[in-house]
GUKOL-744083 format. One record per atom (N, C-alpha, C): x, y, z negated. Coordinates in pm, whole numbers, plus 50000, padded with zeros to 5 digits. Each point is the difference from the previous one (the first is absolute). Example, Ala and Ser with C-alpha at 12.3 -4.5 7.8 and 13.67 -1.06 7.14 Angstrom:
<sites>
513194943149220/499115011950000/500905012050000/499655010550072/500825011949994/499235010949927/
</sites>
This chain:
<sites>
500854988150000/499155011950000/500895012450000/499425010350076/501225010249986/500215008849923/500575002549952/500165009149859/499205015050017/499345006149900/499675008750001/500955013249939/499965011950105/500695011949953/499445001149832/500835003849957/499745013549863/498435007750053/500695009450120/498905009450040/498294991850021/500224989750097/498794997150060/499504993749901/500774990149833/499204994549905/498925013449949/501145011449989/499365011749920/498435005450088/500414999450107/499005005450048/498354991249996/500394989250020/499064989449977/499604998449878/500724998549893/499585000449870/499185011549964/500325011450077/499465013749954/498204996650063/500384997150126/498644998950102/498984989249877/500774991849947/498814986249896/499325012149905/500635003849912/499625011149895/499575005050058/500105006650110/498555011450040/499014993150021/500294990250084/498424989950019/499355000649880/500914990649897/499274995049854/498775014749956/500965012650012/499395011149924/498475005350092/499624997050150/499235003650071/498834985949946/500384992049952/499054991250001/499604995949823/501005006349886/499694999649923/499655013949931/499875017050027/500545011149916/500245000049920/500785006149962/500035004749850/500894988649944/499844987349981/501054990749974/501154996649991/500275006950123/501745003649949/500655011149967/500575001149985/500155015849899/501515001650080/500364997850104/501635001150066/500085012250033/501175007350002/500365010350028/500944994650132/499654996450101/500414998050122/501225004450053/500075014949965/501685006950086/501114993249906/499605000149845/501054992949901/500704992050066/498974987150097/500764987650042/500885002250089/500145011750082/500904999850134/501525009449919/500854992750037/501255006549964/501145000550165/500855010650008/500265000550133/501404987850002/499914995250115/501194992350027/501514998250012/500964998549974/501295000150050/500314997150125/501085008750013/500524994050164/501904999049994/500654991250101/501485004549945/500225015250127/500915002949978/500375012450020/500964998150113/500235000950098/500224995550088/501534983049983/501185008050032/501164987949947/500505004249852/499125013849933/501065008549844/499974988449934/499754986950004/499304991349872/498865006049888/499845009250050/498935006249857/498394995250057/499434996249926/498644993250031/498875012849898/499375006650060/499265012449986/498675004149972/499145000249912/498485004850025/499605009450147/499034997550086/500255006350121/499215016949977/500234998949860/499105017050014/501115003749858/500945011750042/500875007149964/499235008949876/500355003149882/499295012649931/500665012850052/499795010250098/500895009449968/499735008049920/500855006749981/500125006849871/500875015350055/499435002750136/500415016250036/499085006750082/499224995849975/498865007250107/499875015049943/500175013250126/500925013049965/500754994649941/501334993049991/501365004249923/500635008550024/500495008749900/501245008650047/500635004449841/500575006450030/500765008449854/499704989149863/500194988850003/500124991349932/498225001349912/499375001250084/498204988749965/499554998050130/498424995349981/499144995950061/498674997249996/499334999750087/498244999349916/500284990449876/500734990050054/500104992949912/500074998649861/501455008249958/500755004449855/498605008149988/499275006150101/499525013749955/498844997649894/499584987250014/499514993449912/499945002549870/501054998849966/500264998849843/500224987449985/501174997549867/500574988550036/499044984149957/498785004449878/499364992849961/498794992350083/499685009450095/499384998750158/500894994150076/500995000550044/501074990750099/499834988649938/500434996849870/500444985649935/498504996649999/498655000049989/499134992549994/499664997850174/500565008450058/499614995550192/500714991250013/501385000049966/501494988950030/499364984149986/499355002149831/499824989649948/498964994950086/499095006550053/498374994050042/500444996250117/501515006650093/500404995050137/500524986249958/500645002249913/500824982449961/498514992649988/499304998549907/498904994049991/499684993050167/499895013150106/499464994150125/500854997150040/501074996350027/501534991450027/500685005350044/500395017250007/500625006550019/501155001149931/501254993050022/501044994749991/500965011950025/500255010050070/500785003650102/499595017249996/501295006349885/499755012550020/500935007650042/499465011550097/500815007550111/500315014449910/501285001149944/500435011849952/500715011550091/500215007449927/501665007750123/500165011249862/501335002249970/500905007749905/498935015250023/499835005050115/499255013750043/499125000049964/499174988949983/498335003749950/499664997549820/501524998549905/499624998749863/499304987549953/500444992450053/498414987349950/501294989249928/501165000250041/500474989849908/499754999549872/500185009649914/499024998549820/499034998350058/498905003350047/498654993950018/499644985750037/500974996450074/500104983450006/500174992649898/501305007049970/501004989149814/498365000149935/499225011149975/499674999249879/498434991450036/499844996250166/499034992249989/500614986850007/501084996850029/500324990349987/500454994449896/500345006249909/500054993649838/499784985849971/498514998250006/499384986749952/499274996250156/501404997550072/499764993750116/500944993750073/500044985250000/501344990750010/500795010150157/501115000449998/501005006750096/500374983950070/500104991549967/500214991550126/498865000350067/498675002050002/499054996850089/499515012350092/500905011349984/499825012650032/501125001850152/499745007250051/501105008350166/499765012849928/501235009849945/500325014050023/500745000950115/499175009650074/500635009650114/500155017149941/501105001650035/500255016149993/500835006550128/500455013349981/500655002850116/500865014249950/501535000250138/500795004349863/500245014650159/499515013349979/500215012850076/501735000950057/499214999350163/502104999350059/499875015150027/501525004350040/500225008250095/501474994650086/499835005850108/500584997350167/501815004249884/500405006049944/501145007249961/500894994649901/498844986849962/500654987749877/499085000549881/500245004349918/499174996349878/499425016149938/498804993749928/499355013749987/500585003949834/500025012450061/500985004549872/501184999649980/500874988950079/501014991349927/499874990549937/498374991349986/500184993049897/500634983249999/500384995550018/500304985650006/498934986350016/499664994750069/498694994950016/499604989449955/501334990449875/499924994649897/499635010949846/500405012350025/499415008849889/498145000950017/499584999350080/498555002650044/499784989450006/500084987050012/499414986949971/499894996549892/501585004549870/499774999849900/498835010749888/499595010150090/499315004949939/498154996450033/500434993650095/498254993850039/500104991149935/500634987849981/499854987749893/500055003749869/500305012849960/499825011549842/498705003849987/499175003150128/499055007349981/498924986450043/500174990350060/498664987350043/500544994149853/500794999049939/500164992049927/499984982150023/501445000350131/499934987350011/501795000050059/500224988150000/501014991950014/500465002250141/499054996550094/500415001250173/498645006750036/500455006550148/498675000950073/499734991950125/499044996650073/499924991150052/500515006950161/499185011349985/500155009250152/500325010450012/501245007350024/500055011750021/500415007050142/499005008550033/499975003350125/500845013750015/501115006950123/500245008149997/498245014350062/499815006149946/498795008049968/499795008150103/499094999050098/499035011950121/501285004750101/500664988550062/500825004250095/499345007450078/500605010450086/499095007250139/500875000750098/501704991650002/499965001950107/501184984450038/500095001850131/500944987050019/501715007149948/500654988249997/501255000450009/500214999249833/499474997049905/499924991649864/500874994949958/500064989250131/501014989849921/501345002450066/500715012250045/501125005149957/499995014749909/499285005850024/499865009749916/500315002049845/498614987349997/499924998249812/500794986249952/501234995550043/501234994149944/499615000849861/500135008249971/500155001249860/499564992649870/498385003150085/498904992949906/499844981850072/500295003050074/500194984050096/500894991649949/501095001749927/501184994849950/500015000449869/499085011349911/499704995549871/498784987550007/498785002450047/498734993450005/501034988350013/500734995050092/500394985849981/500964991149962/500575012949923/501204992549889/499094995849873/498755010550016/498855001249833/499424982950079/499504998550135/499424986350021/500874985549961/501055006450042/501434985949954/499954999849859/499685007149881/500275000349863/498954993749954/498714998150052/498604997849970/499155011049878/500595009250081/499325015749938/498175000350079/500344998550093/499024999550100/499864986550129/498984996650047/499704992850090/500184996750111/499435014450083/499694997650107/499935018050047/500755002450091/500095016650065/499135003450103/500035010650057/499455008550095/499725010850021/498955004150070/499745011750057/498535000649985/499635012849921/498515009250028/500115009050138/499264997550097/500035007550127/499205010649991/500135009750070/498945013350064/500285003950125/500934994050047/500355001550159/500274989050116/499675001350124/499734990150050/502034991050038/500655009050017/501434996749984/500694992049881/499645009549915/500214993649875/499494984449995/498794998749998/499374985450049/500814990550074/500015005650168/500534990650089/501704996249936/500485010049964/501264999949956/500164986849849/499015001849952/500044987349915/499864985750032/498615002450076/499714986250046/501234992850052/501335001850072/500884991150050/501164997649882/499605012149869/501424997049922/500274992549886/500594989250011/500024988949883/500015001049879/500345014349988/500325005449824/498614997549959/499065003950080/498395002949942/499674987849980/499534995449885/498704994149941/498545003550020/500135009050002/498455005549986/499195015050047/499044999750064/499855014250068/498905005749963/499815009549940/498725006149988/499685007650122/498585001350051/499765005650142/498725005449996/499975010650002/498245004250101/499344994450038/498944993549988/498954993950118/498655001349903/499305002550104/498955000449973/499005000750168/498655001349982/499354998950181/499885009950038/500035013349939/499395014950034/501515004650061/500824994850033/501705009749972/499885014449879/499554996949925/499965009649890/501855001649920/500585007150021/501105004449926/501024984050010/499814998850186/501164988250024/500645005150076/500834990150048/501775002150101/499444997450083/498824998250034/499754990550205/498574999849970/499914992750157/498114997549972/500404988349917/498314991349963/499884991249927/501164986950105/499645000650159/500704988250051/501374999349980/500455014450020/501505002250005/500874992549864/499045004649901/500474996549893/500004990249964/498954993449988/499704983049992/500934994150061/500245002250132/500924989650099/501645002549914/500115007849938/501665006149958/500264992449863/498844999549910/499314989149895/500564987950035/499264996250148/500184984750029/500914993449962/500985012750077/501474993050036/500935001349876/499445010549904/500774999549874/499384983649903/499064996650039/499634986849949/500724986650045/500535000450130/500304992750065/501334998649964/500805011449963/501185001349918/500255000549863/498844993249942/499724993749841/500155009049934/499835017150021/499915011549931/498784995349911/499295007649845/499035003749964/499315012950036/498664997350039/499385012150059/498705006049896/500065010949940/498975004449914/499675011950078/498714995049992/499275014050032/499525010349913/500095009950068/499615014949915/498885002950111/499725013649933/498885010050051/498764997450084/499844984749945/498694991950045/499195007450020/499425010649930/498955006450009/500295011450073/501275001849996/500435012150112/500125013949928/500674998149820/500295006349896/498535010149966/498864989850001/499035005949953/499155003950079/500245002050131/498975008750089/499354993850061/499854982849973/499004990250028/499724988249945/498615008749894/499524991649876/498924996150033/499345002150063/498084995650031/500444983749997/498344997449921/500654986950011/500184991650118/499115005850148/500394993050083/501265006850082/500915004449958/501515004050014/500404993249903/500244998249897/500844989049882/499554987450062/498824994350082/499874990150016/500734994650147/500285008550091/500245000550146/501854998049969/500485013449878/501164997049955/501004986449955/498794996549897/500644989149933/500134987750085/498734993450116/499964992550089/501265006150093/500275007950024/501305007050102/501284989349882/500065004249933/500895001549928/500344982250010/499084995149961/500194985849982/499674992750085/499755000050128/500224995450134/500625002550114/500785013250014/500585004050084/501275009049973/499875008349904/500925003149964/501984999350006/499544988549976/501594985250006/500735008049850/499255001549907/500415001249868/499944989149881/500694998549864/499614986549975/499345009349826/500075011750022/499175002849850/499765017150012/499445000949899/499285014450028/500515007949896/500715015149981/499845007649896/498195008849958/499574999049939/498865011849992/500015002549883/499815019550040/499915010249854/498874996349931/499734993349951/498914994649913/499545008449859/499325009849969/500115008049906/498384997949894/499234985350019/499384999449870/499444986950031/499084996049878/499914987550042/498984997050072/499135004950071/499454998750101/501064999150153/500945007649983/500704996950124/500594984950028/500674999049822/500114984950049/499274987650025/498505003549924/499594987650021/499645002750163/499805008750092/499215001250113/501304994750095/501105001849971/501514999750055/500434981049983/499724998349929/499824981249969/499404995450067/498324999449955/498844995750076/500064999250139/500455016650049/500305002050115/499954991050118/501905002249950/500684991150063/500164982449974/499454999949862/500164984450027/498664994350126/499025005649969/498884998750129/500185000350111/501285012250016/500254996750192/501674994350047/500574992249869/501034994249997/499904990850081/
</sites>
């Protein structure tokens, strides 16, 4: 007999309970979304195996917050927690948007082996920002997540090609910090379509964060251009996370989150999603979602 997915038991199991409740009311007392938790996926060749829905934690980032932090920190740590609850495994930081204390402190009473921190560390083309040493800034993100290693650290909102001679700098710390087991798995956050292509062929990368979404809302290419550039970074066992699914906000209706998320997870050629998720309605609708058109 052939084995049944995870997904298709869930879905079927879900479909019995609704029957039961149409033919009995009132009888069961299930809170239905409780049961769906989102899935793992591995990450392309990083070895890191991932919840496919990212928490971010910078939606507006800049000057070290975000809707997020903007929260308050007692509001972040009860969203964190209710994302873990829905199997949100996998949170997307960056040093610029302030959320590392906001993470540590939801993660407290929350096992760190079963967790992916992603963060991301601000380049410039000229070597290091400030001067600072880019084992000094790793050591101060594992000060401020309050952890041992990080799993992902991406160099942060490239915009243009020529990276990977440029930023030496941070290229040659990021992977003396990967040889030490400071960190995991490297890469690149994109905002330009160079920057992109320029990754997709280069072995240093692990992992790519990218634009896509169906509207071309605040991407490097149309939706095809981009997808096809995706492909081939898949094909070269890169990890591909997507950003700006929604197209950084400017397409929420739900039949745009719904046109999105189906983009996202059928065509795309991504293997997980970041989204600014800012209460708990976002996440449960962001779960449900996507486990439905998974």
């Amino acid at each position: 007999m052939k084995e049944l997915s995870r997904r298709h038991f869930l879905r079927k199991g879900l479909a019995s309970i609704a029957g039961l409740t149409t033919i009995r009311p009132g009888s069961i007392d299930f809170d239905l979304s409780r049961e769906v938790t989102v899935d793992k996926v591995a990450l392309g060749k990083s070895g890191l195996n991932v919840s496919r829905i990212a928490f971010g934690t910078g939606s507006k980032g800049n000057v070290k917050e975000s809707n997020q932090t903007r929260l308050g920190m007692d509001a972040f740590i009860k969203l964190a927690h209710h994302a873990y609850d829905r199997g949100i495994t996998f949170f997307d930081m960056a040093d610029s948007y302030g959320s590392h204390p906001y993470v540590a402190n939801a993660l407290k009473t929350l096992p760190r082996e079963k967790l992916t921190l992603l963060t991301k560390i601000w380049t410039q083309p000229d070597g290091s920002e400030r001067n600072v040493p880019v084992r000094e800034s790793l050591d101060r993100y594992r000060q401020e997540i309050d952890t041992d290693y990080i799993d992902i650290v991406l160099m942060h909102c490239l915009v243009q090609g020529g990276w990977s001679n440029d930023r030496r700098h941070y290229i040659d710390g990021l992977s003396q910090a990967k040889e030490q087991g400071i960190i995991k798995a490297v890469g690149v956050s994109c905002h330009n379509w160079d920057a992109m292509a320029e990754a997709v062929d280069n072995p240093w990368v692990d992992v790519i964060m990218a634009r896509i979404n169906p509207f071309q809302s605040h991407m490097d290419g149309t939706p095809d251009d981009v997808k096809a550039l995706l492909g081939k970074a898949r094909q070269n066992g890169i990890g591909i996370i997507g950003m700006k699914i929604f197209g950084e906000g400017n397409h929420v209706k739900d039949s745009e989150r719904e046109q999105s998320i189906h983009f996202a997870l059928t065509e795309a050629n991504i293997h997980c999603m970041t989204l600014g998720m800012e209460s708990i309605a976002h996440v449960d609708d962001a779960v449900e979602r996507v486990m439905r058109l998974a």
